[in-house]
NUPAVEX-488365 format. One line per 2 residues: number of its first residue (from 1); for each residue x, y, z of C-alpha. Coordinates in steps of 0.1 Angstrom, whole numbers, plus 5000, padded with zeros to 4 digits. Each point is the difference from the previous one (the first is absolute). Layout:
BEGIN
NUM> X/Y/Z; ...
***
This chain:
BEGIN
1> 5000/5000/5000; 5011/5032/4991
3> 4993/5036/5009; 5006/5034/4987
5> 5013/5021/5025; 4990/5031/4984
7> 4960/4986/4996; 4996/4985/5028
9> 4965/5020/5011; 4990/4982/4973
11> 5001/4966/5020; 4985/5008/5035
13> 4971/4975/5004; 4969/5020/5004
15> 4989/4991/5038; 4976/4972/5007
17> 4982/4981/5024; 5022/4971/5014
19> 4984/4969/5006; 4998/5007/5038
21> 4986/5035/4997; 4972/5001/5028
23> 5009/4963/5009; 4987/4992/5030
25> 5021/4968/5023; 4980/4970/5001
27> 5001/4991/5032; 4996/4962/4984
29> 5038/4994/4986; 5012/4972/5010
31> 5039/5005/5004; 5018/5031/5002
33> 5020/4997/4966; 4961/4998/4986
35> 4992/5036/5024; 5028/5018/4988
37> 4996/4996/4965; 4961/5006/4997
39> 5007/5039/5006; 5031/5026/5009
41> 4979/5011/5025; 4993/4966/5022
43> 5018/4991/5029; 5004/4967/5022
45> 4995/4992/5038; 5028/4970/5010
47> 4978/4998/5035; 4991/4968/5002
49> 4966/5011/5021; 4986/5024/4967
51> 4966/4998/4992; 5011/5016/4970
53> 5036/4995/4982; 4998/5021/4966
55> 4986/5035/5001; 5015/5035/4994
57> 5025/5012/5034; 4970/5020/5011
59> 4975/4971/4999; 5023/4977/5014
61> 5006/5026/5029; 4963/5007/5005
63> 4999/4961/5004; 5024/5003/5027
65> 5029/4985/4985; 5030/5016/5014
67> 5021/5021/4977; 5033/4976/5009
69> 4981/4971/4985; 4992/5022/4965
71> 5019/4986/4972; 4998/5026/4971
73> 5033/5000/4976; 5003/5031/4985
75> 5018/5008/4965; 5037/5019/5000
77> 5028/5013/4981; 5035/4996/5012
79> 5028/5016/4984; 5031/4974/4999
81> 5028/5021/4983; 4993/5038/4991
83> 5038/5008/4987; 5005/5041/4992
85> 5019/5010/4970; 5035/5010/5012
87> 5013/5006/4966; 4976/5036/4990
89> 5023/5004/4973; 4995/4970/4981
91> 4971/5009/4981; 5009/4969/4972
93> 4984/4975/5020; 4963/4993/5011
95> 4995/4999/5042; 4966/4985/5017
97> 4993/5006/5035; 4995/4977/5016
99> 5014/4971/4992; 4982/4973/5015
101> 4967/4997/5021; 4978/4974/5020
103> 4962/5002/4995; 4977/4981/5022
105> 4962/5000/4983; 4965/4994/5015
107> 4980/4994/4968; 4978/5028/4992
109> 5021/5030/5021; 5027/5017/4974
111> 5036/5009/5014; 5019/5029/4984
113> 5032/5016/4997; 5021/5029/4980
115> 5026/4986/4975; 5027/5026/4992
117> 5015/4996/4964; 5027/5022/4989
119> 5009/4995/4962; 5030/5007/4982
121> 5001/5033/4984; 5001/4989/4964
123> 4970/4974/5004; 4971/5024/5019
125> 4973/4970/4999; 4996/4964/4999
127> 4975/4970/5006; 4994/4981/5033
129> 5002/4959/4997; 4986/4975/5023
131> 5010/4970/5006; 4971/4983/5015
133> 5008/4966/4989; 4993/4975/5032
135> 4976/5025/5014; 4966/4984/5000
137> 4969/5019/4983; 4982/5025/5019
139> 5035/5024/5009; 4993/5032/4985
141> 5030/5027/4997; 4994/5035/4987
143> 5016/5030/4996; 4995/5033/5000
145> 5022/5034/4998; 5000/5023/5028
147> 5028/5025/4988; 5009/5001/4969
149> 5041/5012/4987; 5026/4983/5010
151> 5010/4984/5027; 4957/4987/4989
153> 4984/4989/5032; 4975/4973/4993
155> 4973/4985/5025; 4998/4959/5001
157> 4970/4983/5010; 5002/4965/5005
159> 4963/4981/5010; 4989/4965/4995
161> 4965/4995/4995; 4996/4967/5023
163> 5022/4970/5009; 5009/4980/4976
165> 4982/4963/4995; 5020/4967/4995
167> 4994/5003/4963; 5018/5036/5001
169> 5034/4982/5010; 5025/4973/4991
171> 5008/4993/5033; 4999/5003/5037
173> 5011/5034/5003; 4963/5015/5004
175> 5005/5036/5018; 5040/5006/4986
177> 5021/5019/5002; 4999/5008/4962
179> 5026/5019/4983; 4991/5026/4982
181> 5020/5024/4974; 5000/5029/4992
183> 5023/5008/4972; 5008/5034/4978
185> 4992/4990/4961; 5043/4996/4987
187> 5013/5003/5035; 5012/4975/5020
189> 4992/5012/5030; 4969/4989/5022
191> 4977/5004/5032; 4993/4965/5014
193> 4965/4999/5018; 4997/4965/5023
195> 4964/4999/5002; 4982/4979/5031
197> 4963/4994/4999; 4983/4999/5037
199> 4976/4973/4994; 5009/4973/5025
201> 4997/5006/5039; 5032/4993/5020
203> 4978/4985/5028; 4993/4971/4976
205> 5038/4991/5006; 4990/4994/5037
207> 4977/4967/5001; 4991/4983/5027
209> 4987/4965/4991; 4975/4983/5023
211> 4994/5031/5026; 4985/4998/5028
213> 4976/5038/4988; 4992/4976/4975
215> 4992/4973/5023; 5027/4980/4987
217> 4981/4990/4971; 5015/5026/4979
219> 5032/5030/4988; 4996/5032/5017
221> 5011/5020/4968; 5004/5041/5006
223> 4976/4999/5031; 4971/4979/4978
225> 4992/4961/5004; 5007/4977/4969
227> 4981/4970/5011; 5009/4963/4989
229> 4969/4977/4983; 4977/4993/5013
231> 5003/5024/5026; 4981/5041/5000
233> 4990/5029/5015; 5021/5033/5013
235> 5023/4974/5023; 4995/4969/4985
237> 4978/4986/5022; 4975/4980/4977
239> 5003/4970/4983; 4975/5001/4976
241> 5007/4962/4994; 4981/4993/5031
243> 4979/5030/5002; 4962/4999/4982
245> 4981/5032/4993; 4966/5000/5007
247> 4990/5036/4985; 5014/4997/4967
249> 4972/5023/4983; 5016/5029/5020
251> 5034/4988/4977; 4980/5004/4966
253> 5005/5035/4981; 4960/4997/4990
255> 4975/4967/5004; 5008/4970/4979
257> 5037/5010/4999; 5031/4979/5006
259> 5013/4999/5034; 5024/5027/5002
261> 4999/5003/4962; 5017/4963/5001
263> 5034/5014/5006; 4999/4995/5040
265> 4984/4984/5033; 4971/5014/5017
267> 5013/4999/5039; 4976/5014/5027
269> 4978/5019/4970; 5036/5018/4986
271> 5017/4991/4970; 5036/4991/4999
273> 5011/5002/4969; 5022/4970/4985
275> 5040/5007/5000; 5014/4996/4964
277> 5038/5003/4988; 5015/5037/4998
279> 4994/5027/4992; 4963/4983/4990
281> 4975/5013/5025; 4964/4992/5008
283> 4980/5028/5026; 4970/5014/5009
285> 4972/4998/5025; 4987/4968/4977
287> 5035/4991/4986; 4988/5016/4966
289> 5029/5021/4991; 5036/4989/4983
291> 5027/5015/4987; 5003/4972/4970
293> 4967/5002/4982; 5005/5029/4976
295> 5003/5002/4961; 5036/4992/4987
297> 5021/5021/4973; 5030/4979/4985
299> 4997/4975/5023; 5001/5024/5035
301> 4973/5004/5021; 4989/5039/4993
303> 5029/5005/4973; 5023/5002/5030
305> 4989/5036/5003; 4975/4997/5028
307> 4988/4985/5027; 4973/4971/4999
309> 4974/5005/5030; 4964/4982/5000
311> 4999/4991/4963; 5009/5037/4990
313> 5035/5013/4989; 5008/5035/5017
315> 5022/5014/4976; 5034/5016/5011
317> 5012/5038/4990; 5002/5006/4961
319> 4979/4965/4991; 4962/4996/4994
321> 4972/4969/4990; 4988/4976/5011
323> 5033/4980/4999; 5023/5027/5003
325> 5015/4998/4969; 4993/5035/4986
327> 5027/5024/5008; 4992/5036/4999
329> 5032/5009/4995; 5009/5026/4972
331> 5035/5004/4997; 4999/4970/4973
333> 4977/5021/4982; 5019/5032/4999
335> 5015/5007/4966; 5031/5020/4985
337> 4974/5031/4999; 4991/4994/5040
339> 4968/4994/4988; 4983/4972/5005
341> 4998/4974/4974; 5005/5032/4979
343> 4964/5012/5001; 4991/4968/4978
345> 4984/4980/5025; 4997/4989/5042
347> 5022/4989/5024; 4978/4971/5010
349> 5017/4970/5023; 5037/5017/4997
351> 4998/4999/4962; 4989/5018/4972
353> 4967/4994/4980; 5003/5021/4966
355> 4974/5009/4976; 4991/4985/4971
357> 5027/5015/4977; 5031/4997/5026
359> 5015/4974/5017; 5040/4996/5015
361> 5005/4998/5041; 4991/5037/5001
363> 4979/5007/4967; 5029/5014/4985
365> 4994/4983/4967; 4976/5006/4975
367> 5003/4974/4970; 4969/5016/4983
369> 5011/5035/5004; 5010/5023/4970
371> 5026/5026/5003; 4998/5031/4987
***
C-alpha cells in the first residue's frame, strides 16, 4: 500500500459508527476473553461472588464489585527508540522520528501518534509503504498531514476493527505482536510498529481446576465457574444427570416449543444451556441464541467481518448485509481524478458499478466513446 504524502486529506476515512457504538455489556458472556471483545466499553468482575461478571466499570460498580476486582485492558502507544537527528547539516539523507514504537490495541478504540519526516532537500515529497504482510484483516492504518514543509509531520492512526478469528491466522500467534512497516517510497529507512491486540484476559492464565467456589466440580476461571458435565448452575452444584425438572413449560420460549429450544436442560424451571466447543456459544433465558447460526461469505461465518449473535450477523465498522460482506469502503473506488469511479458510476460494496457505456476498475474506460 502506498500513499501520497502530499494527498493524503484525500485518504482520511470519513467517521463511522463502529460495531460497538451504543453497545450495551451483556451481562450473559460467558468468559471474559468473550466480555472483552463484545465492546471497548465492557469491563469484567474476577470476584468469584458476582451476580454479574461482564458490564461496563460503572455497572459492574453499581453491582458492588469492587474496583480492585475490575479487569478493563486499555489500548497504548509506547515509544521504544525516538533517536534526534544529531547531524542538522546533513540534509542528503531522509530522518524519521521515531524510530520504533509498541502499540497495544482494544478492537474498536484507535491509538495515534505524530510521525516527523524530514526529506532531503532535492527530493521535497514521497510515498508512504506498508508492509502489512502477517498482519491479520481488520488492522487499519491511515495517515493524515498535520503540517505541511519540511521536516512534514504526519498523524498515524492504527485501529483494528475486532479480534481476529482462527481463519484470519496461520497460526497460534492470535493477539501478536505484529510488525508493522513503515517505509519512505526509495528509502531505506523505516518506522517499525509491533502491534498487540488485547483480546485475551491475563486472568485466563490463572486456572484453578476442581475448586472448591466451584464445589469441586469445576475451573474457577477469572472469578467465574467452568463447570464439568454433567454438573450446572453459578457453583456447580447440580448434576443434571440425576436431577428431573418438573416445570419444563416455564423452559419453553412460547407453548409447544422445544425445551430450552433443544439446545439445554430445564433444571428447577431455568434453562442451562448445552456447552459446545469454542468459541461456539449457546445463551439465553431458553437457550435460543448462538454465536454459530448466521449466513456464511466464502466459507466464514458473517464474511469474517462481523459478529454472529442469535441467527443475525452485527456487522463491524466499514461492512454491511446481511452476511457482512459488503464493504462500504471507498478508497478502491477513488480514481486518478479523486472522483469516484470518475462520475461514471457507484461505489457500491468497495467497487465500482459503471454505466452502460464505461467499464475498467474506476470507469476510466469507454470502449464506445468517440473522440473528438
Amino acid at each position: 500500500m502506498a500513499v501520497k504524502l502530499s494527498h493524503l486529506f484525500l485518504l482520511l476515512v470519513m467517521p463511522s459508527l463502529s460495531l460497538t457504538s451504543g453497545h450495551k455489556c451483556s451481562t450473559s458472556d460467558s468468559s471474559c476473553n468473550q466480555c472483552i471483545q463484545s465492546g471497548p466499553e465492557c469491563a469484567w468482575c474476577t470476584a468469584p461472588n458476582s451476580n454479574i461478571h461482564c458490564h461496563t466499570v460503572k455497572g459492574l460498580q453499581r453491582a458492588g464489585c469492587h474496583k480492585g476486582h475490575i479487569y478493563k485492558p486499555q489500548s497504548s502507544v509506547q515509544v521504544i527508540r525516538n533517536d534526534s537527528r544529531t547531524d542538522i547539516a546533513d540534509a542528503k539523507t531522509i530522518f524519521l522520528q521515531p524510530q520504533d514504537l509498541a502499540i497495544h490495541l482494544r478492537p474498536g478504540v484507535s491509538q495515534s501518534f505524530p510521525l516527523s519526516i524530514s526529506m532531503p532537500n532535492d527530493h521535497p515529497t514521497t510515498d508512504l509503504t506498508l508492509d502489512t504482510s502477517n498482519v491479520p484483516a481488520g488492522l487499519n492504518i491511515t495517515f493524515s498531514s498535520i503540517t505541511t514543509g519540511n521536516p512534514l509531520l504526519v498523524q498515524v492512526t492504527v485501529e483494528a476493527a475486532q479480534c481476529p478469528s482462527e481463519s484470519d491466522i496461520s497460526n497460534q500467534n492470535s493477539t501478536g505482536p505484529w510488525s508493522v512497516q513503515i517505509t519512505p517510497r526509495g528509502f531505506a529507512k523505516s518506522v517499525t510498529l509491533e502491534v498487540t491486540l488485547q483480546c485475551q484476559c491475563s486472568c485466563t492464565e490463572n486456572r484453578e481446576e476442581n475448586s472448591p467456589t466451584c464445589s469441586s466440580h469445576g475451573a474457577l476461571v477469572c472469578g467465574r465457574c467452568v463447570c464439568y458435565q454433567p454438573y450446572v448452575g453459578n457453583l456447580c452444584q447440580i448434576d443434571i444427570t440425576s436431577f428431573e425438572s418438573e416445570n419444563e413449560d416455564s423452559c419453553r420460549l412460547r407453548p409447544g416449543a422445544p425445551v430450552c429450544s433443544g439446545r439445554g436442560v430445564c433444571v428447577s424451571g431455568m434453562c442451562h444451556c448445552n456447552q459446545r466447543e469454542n468459541p461456539e456459544k449457546i445463551r439465553g433465558q431458553f437457550c435460543e441464541c448462538t454465536n454459530f447460526d448466521c449466513p456464511y461469505h466464502e466459507n466464514r461465518i458473517c464474511g469474517g467481518n462481523g459478529i454472529c449473535e442469535c441467527g443475525m450477523c452485527r456487522c463491524y465498522a466499514n461492512w454491511t448485509g446481511s452476511e457482512c460482506s459488503c464493504s462500504t469502503e471507498t478508497a478502491s473506488c477513488v480514481a486518478k481524478n479523486q472522483q469516484l469511479c470518475n462520475g461514471r458510476g457507484n461505489c457500491i460494496c468497495g467497487k465500482c458499478q459503471c454505466l452502460p457505456q464505461y467499464q475498467g476498475p474506476t470507469c476510466e474506460d469507454c470502449p464506445v466513446c468517440v473522440a473528438h
